[in-house]
C-alpha positions in Angstrom: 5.7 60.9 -51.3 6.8 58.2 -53.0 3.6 55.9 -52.6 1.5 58.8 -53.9 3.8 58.7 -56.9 3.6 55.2 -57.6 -0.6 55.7 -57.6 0.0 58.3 -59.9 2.2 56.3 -62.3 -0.1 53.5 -61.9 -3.3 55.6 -62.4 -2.0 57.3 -65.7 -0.6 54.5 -67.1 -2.7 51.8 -66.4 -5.9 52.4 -64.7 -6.8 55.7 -67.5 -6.0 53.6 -70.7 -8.1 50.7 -69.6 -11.2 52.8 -67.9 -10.8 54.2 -72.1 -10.7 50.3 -73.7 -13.5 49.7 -71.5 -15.4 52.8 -72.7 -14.7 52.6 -76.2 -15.7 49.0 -76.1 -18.9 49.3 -74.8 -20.0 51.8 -76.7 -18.9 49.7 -80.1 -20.8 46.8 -78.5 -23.9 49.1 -78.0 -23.7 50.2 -81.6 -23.3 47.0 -83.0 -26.0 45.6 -80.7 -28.4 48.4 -82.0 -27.1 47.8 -85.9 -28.0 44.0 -85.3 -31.2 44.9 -83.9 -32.1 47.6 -86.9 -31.3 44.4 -89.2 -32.8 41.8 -87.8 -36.5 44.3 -87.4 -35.7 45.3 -90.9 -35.6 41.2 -91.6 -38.6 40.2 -89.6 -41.0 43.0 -91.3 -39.7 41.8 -94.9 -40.3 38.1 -93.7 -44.0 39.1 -92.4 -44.6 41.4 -95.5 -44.2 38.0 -97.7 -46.1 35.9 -95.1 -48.8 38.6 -95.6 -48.5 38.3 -99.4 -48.1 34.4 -99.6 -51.7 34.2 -97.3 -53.3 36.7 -99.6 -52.1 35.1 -102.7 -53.2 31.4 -101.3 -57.1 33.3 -100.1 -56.6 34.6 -103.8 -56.1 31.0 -105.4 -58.8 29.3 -103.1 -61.4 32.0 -104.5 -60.3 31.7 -108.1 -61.1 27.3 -107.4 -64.3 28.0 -105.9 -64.9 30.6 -108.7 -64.0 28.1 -111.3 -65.9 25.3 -109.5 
């Protein structure tokens, strides 16, 4: 009787708040993970949407010299 009590105890007071850190944190870590992943996607089509620009502009330039030429 005493042993099962002693689980018990131990189970609601250490074992349940834990399991519920552990829980909680993972799920902050997934949302943060998915935030840092919308960003960084976000970043990398803005980067390729001026890479995009900078080539046409420089395809631009080169026909405007051979226009000029």
């Amino acid at each position: 009787m005493i042993t099962s009590s002693i689980i018990e105890s131990f189970t609601i007071h250490f074992f349940l708040p834990f399991l519920n850190f552990v829980t909680f944190f993972l799920f902050f870590l997934f949302f943060k993970m998915e935030d840092l992943f919308f960003i960084t996607s976000k970043k990398k089509k803005l980067v390729s949407e001026k890479l995009l620009e900078t080539t046409e502009n420089e395809k631009d330039n080169q026909k405007g010299k051979k226009l000029n030429i």
